[in-house]
N, C-alpha and C positions, 0 to 999 in steps of 0.2 A: 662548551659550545663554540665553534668556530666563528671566526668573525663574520663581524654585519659586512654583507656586502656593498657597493657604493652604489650600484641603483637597485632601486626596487626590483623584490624578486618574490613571486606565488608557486606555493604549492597545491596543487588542485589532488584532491582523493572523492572517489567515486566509485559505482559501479554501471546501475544500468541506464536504459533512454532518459530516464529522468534527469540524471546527473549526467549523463553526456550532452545534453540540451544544454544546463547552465556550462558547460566546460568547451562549448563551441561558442558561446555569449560571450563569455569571456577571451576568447582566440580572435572572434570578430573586431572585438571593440578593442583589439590592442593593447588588452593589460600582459603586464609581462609571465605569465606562468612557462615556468624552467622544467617544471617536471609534473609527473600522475603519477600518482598508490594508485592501485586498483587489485580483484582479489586474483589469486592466482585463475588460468586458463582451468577450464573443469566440463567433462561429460555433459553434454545435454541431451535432454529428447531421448525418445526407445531406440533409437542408433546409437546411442552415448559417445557421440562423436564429440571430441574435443573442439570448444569453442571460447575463443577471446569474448572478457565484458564488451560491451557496447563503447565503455570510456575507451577503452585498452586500442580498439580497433578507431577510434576517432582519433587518439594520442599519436599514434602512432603515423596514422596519412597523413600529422599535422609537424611528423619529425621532431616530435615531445620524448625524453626518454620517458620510461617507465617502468616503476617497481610494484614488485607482486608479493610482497610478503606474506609468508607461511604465519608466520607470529608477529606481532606489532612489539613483542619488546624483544627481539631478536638484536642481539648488539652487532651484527652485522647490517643490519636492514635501518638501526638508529644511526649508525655510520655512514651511514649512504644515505641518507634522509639529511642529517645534519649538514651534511657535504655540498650540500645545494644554498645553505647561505640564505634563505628564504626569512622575508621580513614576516610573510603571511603565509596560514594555511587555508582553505575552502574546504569544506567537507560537505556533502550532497549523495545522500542516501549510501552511505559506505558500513561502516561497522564501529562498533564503541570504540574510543579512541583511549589508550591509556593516558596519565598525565606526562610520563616521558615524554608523548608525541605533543599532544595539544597545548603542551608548557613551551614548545621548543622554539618557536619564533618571537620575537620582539612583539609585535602587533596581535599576538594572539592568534586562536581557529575560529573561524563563525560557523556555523553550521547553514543551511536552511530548510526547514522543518515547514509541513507542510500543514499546520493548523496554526491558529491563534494563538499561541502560547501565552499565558500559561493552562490554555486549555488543551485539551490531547496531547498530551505528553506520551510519548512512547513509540512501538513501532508500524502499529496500525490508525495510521489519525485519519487517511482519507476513509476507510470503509468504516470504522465506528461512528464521525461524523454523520456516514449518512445513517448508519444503524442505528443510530439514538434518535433520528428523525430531525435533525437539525436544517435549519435554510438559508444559514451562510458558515461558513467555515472561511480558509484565508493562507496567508505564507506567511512565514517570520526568518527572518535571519538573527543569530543569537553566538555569544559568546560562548564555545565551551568552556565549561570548570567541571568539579566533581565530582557531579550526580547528572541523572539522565533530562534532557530539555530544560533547566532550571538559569543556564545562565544569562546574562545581562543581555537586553534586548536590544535588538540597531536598529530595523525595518520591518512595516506589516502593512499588510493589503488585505482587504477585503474583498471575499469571491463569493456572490449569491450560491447557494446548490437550489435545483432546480427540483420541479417533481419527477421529468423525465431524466436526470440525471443518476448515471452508478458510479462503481470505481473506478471502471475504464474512462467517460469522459470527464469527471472531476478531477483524474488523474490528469488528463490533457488538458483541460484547462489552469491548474496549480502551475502544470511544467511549464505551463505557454508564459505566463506571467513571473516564472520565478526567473530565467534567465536574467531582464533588465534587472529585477533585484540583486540578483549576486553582481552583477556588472555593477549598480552603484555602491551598496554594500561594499566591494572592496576599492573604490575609489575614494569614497568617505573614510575607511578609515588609512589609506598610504596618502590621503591629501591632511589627514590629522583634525578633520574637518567632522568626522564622524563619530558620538558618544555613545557606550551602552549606558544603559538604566535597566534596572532592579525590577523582574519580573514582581507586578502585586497576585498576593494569594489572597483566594477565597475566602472570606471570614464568615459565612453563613454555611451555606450547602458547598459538599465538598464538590472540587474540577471535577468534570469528566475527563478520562484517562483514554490512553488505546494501547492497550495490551496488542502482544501479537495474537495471529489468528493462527489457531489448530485446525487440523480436520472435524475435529471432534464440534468445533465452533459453526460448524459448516452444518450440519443436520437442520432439517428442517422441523419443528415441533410443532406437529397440529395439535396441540392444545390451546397455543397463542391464537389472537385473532386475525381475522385476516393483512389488515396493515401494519402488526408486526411482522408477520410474513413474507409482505411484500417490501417492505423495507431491508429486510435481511438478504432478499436476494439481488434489489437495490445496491448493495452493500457489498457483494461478494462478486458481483460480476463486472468482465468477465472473468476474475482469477481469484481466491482459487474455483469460485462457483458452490450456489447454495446446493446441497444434498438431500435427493427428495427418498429415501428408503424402502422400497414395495417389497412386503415383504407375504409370501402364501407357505404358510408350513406344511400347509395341507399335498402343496405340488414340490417342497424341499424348492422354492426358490427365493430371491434374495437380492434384492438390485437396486446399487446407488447409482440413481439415474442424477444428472450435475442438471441444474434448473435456470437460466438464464433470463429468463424474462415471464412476467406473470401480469393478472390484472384482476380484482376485485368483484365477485358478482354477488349480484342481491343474496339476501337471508336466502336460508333454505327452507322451505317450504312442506316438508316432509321431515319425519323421524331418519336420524343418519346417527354413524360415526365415524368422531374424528380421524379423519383419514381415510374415511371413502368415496370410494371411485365412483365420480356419474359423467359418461360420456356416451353418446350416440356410436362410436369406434369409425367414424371418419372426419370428423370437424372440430370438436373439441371433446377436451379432458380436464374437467374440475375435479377440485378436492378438497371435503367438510372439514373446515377447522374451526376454532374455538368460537365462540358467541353465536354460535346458529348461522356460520359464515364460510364463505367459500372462495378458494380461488382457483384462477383458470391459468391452465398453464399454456404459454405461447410459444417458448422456446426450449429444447429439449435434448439434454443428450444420452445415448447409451452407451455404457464404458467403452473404449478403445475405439467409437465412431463416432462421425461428424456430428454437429450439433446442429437441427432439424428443427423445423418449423412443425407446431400439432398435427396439420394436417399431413406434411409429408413420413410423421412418426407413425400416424393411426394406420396409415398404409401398410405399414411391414409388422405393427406390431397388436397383438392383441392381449388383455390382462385376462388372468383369471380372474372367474367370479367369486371364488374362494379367498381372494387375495384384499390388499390394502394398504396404503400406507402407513409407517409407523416409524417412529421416536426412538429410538435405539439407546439403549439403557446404558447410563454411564457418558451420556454425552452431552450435560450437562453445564458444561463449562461455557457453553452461550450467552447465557445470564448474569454471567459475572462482568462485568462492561465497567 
């Protein structure tokens, strides 16, 4: 490793608005970062027009260099990383770090994670949080080592989640709050002033976890009752958005409509099944799911269009009566949280 250098020096790694938030925090308040990781430039959108992360494009109008490695243990990209003399790394929604990198500065890497650690570990902590029904969640900043969200803890805050909150504004609220974190977080530890301590583990029922999300995670099962349903799509919006499946064998059609916003109406009062369709076709669309229970859907889209309010949906669109909602087999992996 190259030598320490004589003042403090950070390396910030990142990718999107989340981690560009903490990586302007830190620019404001004058700590010294020398250099950004971030992932290489890449196709976006049905243009697949090439476009810089969020960090890449903030680094750069801040005349920050920055590196884009293809491979983190690329002995070229470890050469150029090591070459910056950096007592600390930051790490803010980027990608698993091997030990080469997160061993490489004096002061260690902290991460910041966007649950309570040592609860929700992994890569989905804000939408499981609200998936499992939870009414506060939180930030942490944390030492990497080994294994994934496990090491020694520096800072945590507490964030109520709300009943009208999803992923998008829980998301805005973590980010809103993690900046000043990371800004003290790495003051606390170049002023030597800052400890970790030993995340404790559950010794009754085990942590809830946050795996990443599939598509497959995304279906909607009306077999669940309604407030697991409305929680899941609580959960998924607005990205990647719960998947509602209408499906009429009988007309050969098939359509994963993306579901944004829902709300809970009374028992059903009539014989149904799960996953059918009761709407007047201009004001509202409900749909029977488990326990004798229903929910209304408010916000709606159809592949490759804008995402639509019910009643401006009902307008252009009408269901067959042959047709219904349905669970698509093999998509199972919802459950597993």
């Amino acid at each position: 490793m190259a030598a320490k250098a004589a003042s403090p020096r950070i390396v910030f790694m990142g990718t999107p608005e989340f981690a560009c938030h903490c990586l302007q925090s830190l620019c404001e308040a004058g700590l010294p970062v020398c250099a950004v990781v971030t992932v290489p430039d890449k196709p976006i959108g049905r243009g697949r027009k090439v476009q810089a992360s969020p960090v890449k494009t903030y680094a750069e109008a801040q005349g920050l260099p920055v590196l884009q490695p293809e491979r983190l243990k690329a002995p070229d990209f470890l050469t150029a990383l090591a070459a910056y003399r950096a007592d600390l790394f930051i790490v803010v929604a980027f990608r698993m770090l091997p030990k080469e990198v997160w061993g490489m500065p004096p002061l260690g890497t902290f991460n910041l994670h966007a649950s309570l650690l040592p609860r929700y570990r992994g890569a989905a902590p804000i939408q499981r949080a609200i998936w499992n029904g939870e009414t506060e969640t939180g930030i942490t900043t944390f030492l990497l080592d080994e294994h994934m969200d496990t090491g020694a803890l520096l800072m945590q805050e507490r964030i109520p989640i709300t009943p009208d909150d999803n992923a998008g504004s829980l998301h805005d609220k973590l980010m809103t709050a993690g900046g000043p974190m990371v800004v003290a977080t790495a003051k606390g530890l170049l002023a030597g002033t800052l400890r970790g301590r030993p995340q404790a583990e559950a010794t009754a029922a085990p942590l809830p976890v946050a795996p990443k999300i599939f598509k497959e995670d995304c279906y909607l099962d009306w077999r669940l009752p309604a407030e697991k349903l409305l929680l899941q799509v609580r959960a998924l919006s607005p990205y990647p958005a719960a998947i509602a499946l209408f499906s009429d064998p009988e007309n050969g059609i098939s359509i994963p409509f993306k579901i944004f916003e829902v709300k809970i109406i009374d028992k059903l009062l009539t014989s149904y099944q799960q996953g059918q369709i009761f709407t007047d076709g201009r004001h509202f669309l409900n749909i029977a799911c488990g326990n004798g229970e229903c929910i209304a859907i408010d916000t709606i889209q159809i592949p490759g269009k804008k995402t639509l309010t019910i009643e401006e949906f009902l307008r252009g669109f009408r269901f067959p009566e042959t047709g219904r909602f349905v669970f698509p087999s093999g998509a199972d992996r919802q459950t597993a949280r």
